[in-house]
C-alpha positions as a Markdown table, in Angstrom:
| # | Residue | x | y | z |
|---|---|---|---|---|
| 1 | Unk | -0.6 | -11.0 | 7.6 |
| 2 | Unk | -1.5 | -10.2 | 11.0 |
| 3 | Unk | -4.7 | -11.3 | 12.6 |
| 4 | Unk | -7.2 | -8.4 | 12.9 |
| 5 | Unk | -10.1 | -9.1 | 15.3 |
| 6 | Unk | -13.2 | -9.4 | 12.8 |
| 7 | Unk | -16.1 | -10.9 | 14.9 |
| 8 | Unk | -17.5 | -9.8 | 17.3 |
| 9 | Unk | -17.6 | -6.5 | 16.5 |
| 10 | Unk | -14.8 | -4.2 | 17.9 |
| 11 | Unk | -14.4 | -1.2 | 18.3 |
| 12 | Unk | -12.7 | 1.1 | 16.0 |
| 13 | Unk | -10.1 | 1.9 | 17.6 |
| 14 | Unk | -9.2 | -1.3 | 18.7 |
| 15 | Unk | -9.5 | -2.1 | 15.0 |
| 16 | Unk | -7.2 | 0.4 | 13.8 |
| 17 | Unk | -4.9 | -0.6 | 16.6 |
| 18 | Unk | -4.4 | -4.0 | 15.7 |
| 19 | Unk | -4.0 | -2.4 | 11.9 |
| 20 | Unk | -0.5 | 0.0 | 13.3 |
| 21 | Unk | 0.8 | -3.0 | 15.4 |
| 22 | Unk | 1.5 | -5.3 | 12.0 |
| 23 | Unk | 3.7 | -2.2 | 11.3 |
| 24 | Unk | 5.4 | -1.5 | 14.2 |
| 25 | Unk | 5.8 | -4.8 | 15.4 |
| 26 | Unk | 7.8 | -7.3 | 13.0 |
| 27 | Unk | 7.7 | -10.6 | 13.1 |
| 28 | Unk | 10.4 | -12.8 | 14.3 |
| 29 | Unk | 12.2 | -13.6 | 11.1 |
| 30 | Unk | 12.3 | -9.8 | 9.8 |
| 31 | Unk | 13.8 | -8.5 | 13.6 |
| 32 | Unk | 17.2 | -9.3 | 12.2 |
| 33 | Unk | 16.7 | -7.5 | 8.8 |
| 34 | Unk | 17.9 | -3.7 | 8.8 |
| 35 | Unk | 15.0 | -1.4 | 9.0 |
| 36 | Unk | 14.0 | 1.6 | 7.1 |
| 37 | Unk | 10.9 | 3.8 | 7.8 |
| 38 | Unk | 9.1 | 5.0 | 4.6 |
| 39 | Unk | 9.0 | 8.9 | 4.5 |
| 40 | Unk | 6.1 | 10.0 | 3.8 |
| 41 | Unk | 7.0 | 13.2 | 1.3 |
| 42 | Unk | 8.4 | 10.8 | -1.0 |
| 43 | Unk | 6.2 | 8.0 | -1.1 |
| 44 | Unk | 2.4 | 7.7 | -2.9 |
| 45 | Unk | -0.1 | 5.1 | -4.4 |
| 46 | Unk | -1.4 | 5.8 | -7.5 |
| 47 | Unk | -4.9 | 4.2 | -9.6 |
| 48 | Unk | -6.1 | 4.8 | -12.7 |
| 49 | Unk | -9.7 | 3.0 | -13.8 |
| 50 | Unk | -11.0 | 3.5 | -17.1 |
| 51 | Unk | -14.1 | 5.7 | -17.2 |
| 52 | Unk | -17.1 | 5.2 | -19.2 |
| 53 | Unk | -14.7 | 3.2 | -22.1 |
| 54 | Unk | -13.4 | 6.7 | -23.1 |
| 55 | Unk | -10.9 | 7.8 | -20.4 |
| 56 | Unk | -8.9 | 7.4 | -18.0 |
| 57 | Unk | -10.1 | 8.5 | -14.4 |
| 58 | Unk | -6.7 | 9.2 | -11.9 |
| 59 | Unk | -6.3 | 9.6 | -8.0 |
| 60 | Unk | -3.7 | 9.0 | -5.5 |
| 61 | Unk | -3.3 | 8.4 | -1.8 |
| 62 | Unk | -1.2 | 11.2 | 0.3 |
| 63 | Unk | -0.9 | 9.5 | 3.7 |
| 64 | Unk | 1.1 | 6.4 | 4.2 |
| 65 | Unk | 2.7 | 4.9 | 6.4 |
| 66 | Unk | 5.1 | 2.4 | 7.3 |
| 67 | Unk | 8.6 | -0.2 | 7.5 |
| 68 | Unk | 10.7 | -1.5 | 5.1 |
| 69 | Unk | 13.0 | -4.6 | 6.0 |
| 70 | Unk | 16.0 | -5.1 | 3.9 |
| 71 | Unk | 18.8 | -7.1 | 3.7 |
| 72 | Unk | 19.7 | -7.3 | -0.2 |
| 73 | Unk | 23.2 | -9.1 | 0.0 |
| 74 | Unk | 21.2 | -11.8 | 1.9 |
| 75 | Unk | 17.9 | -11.1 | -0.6 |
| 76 | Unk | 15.9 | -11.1 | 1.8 |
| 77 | Unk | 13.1 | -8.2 | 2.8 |
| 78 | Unk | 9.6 | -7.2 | 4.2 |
| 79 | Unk | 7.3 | -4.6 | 3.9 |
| 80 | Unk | 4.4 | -3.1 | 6.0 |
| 81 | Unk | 1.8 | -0.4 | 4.5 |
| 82 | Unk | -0.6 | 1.6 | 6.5 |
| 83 | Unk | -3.0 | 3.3 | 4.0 |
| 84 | Unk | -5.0 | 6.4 | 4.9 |
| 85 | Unk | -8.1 | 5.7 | 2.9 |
| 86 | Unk | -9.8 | 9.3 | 3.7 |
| 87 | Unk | -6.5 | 11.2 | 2.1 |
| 88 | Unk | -7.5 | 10.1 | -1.5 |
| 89 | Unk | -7.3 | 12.8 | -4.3 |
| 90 | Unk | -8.4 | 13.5 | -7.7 |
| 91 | Unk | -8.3 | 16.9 | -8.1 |
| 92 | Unk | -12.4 | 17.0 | -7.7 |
| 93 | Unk | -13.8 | 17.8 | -4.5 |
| 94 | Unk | -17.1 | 16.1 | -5.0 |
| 95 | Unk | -15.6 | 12.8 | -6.3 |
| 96 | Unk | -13.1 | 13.0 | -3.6 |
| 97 | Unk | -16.3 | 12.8 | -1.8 |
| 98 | Unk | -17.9 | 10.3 | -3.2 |
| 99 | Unk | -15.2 | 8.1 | -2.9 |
| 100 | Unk | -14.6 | 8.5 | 0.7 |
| 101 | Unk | -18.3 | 7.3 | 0.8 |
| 102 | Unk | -20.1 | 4.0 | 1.4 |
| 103 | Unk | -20.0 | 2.8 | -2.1 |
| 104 | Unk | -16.8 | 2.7 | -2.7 |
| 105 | Unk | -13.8 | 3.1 | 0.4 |
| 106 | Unk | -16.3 | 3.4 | 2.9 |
| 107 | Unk | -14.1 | 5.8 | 5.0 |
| 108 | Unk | -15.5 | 6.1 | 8.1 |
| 109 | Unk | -15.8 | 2.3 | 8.6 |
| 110 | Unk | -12.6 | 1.5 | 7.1 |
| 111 | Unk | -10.4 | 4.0 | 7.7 |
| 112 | Unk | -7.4 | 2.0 | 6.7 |
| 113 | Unk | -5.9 | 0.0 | 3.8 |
| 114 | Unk | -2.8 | -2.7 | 4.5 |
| 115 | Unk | -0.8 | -4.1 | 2.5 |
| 116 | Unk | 1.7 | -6.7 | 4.3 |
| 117 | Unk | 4.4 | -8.6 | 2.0 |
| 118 | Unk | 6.9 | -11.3 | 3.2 |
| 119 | Unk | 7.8 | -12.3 | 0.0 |
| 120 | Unk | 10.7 | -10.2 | -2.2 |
| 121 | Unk | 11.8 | -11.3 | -5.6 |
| 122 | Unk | 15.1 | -10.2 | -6.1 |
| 123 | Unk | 17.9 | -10.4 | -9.6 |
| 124 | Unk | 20.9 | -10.0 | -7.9 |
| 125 | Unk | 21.1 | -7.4 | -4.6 |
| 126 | Unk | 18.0 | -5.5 | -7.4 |
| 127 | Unk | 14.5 | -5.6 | -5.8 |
| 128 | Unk | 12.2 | -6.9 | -8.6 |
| 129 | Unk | 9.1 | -7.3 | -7.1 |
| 130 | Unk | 7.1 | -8.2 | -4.7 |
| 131 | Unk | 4.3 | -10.3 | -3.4 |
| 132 | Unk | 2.2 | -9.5 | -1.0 |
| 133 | Unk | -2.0 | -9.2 | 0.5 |
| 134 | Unk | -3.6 | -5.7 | 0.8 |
| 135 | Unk | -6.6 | -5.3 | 2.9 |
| 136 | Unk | -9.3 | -3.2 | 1.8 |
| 137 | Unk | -12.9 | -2.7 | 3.6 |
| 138 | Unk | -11.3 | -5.7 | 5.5 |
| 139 | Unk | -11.5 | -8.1 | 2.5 |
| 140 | Unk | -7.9 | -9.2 | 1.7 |
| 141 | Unk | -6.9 | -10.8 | -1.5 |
| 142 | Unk | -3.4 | -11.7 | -3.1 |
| 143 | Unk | -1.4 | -8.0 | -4.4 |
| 144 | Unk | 2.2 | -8.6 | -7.1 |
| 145 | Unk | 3.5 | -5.4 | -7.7 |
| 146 | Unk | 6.5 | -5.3 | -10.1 |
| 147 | Unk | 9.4 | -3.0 | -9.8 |
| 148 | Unk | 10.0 | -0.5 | -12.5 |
| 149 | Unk | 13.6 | 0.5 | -11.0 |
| 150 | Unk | 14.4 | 0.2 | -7.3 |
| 151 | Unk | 17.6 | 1.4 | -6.1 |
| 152 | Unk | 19.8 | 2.1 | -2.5 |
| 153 | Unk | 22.2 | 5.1 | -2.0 |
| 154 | Unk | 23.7 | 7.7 | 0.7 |
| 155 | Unk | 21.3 | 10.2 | 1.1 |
| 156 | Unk | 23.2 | 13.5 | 0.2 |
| 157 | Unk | 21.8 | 15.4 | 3.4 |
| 158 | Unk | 22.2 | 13.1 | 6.3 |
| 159 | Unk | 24.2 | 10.3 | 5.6 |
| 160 | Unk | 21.7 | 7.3 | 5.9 |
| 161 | Unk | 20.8 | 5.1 | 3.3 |
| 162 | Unk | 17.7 | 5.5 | 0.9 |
| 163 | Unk | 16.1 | 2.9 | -0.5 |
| 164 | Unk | 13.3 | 3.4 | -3.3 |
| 165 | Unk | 12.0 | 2.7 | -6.5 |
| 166 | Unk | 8.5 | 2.6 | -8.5 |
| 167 | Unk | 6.1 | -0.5 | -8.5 |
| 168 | Unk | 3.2 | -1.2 | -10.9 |
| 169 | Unk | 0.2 | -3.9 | -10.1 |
| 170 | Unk | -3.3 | -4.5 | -11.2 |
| 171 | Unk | -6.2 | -5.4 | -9.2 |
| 172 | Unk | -10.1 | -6.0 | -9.2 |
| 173 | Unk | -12.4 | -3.6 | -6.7 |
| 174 | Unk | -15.3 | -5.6 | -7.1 |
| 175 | Unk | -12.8 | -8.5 | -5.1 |
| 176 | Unk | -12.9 | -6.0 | -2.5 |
| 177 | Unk | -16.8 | -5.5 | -2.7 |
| 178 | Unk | -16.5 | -1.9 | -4.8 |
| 179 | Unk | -18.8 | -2.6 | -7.3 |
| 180 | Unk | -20.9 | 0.4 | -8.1 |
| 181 | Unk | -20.9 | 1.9 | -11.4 |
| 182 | Unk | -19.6 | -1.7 | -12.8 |
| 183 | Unk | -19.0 | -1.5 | -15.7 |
| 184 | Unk | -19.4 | 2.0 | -16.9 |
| 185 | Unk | -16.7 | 2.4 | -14.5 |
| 186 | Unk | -13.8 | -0.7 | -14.8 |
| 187 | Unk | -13.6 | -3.3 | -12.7 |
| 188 | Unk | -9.5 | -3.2 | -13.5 |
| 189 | Unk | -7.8 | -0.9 | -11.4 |
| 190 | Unk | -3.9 | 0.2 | -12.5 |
| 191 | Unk | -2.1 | 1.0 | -9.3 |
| 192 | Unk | 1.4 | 3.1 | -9.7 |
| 193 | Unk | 3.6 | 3.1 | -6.6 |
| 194 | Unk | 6.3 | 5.5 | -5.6 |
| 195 | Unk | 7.9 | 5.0 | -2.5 |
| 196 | Unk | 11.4 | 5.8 | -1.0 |
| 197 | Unk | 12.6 | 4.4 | 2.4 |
| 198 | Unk | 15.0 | 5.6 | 5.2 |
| 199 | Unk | 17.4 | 3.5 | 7.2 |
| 200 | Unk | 16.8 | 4.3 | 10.7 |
């Protein structure tokens, strides 16, 4: 994971600075890997938290960001994940609200989620998974997302390979500090991930 400066206090845009550079900057070891950028229409995070112990409460995150490094014959690969944390969306107005607030994404002070893997598990050339440390209200903690299906192909209108596939992990807000409404509203968060990637 890249450093972030965390004390003394910096300013935010020096914070959200240092946030894009561990996505446009790879490290040594992933200069060599072939490089696709995610595209944005194609690619969403997904989270489901059980409300009140009688359903299901659902929201996604439109504005993402960020590199995919690939090389499956040598099974190797990296990923790098800028997360608007303002562009979440339930449907609801007022919770969209809410969530953008201080009790739970804090917004304004975080305005970005990471999520940085170096670690690919791969059967065959087949991405499997992946293992990796988002960031959130800049706490980081540990992130496995499994691959549903992950697959590589010409793209029918411009000729460069796409590389995609759906992803499913679990994690804990209150790790992150969210813990209001605990436990009316679940500590467990589902996430779904859909992303596709385009070789530059």
């Amino acid at each position: 994971m890249c450093p972030i400066p965390q004390s003394p206090p910096v300013p935010q845009a020096l914070r959200h600075a240092a946030l894009l550079a561990c996505i446009v900057c790879p490290s040594a070891h992933a200069q060599a890997l072939p490089v696709y950028d995610l595209d944005p229409q194609h690619t969403r995070v997904h989270w489901e938290v059980m409300h009140f112990g009688t359903s299901t409460s659902r929201g996604r995150f439109d504005i993402i960001d960020g590199v995919l490094r690939l090389d499956r014959a040598a099974r190797r690969g990296e990923v790098s994940v800028r997360i608007d944390t303002a562009a979440v969306d339930t449907g609801v107005a007022p919770l969209d609200g809410m969530l953008r607030g201080e009790h739970f994404f804090a917004s304004r002070s975080f305005p970005d989620a990471t999520f940085v893997s170096r670690r690919l598990r791969f059967e065959g050339d087949a991405v499997t998974g992946l293992e990796g440390e988002l960031t959130l209200r800049d706490v980081s903690r540990p992130l496995s997302l499994k691959a549903l299906h992950f697959a590589c192909r010409p793209h029918p209108a411009h000729g460069r390979e796409v590389c995609g596939g759906d992803f499913e992990g679990e994690l804990r807000r209150g790790d992150f500090g969210i813990t209001y409404g605990l436990p009316l509203v679940a500590d467990r968060v589902r996430l779904v991930v859909q992303v596709e990637a385009v070789a530059r």
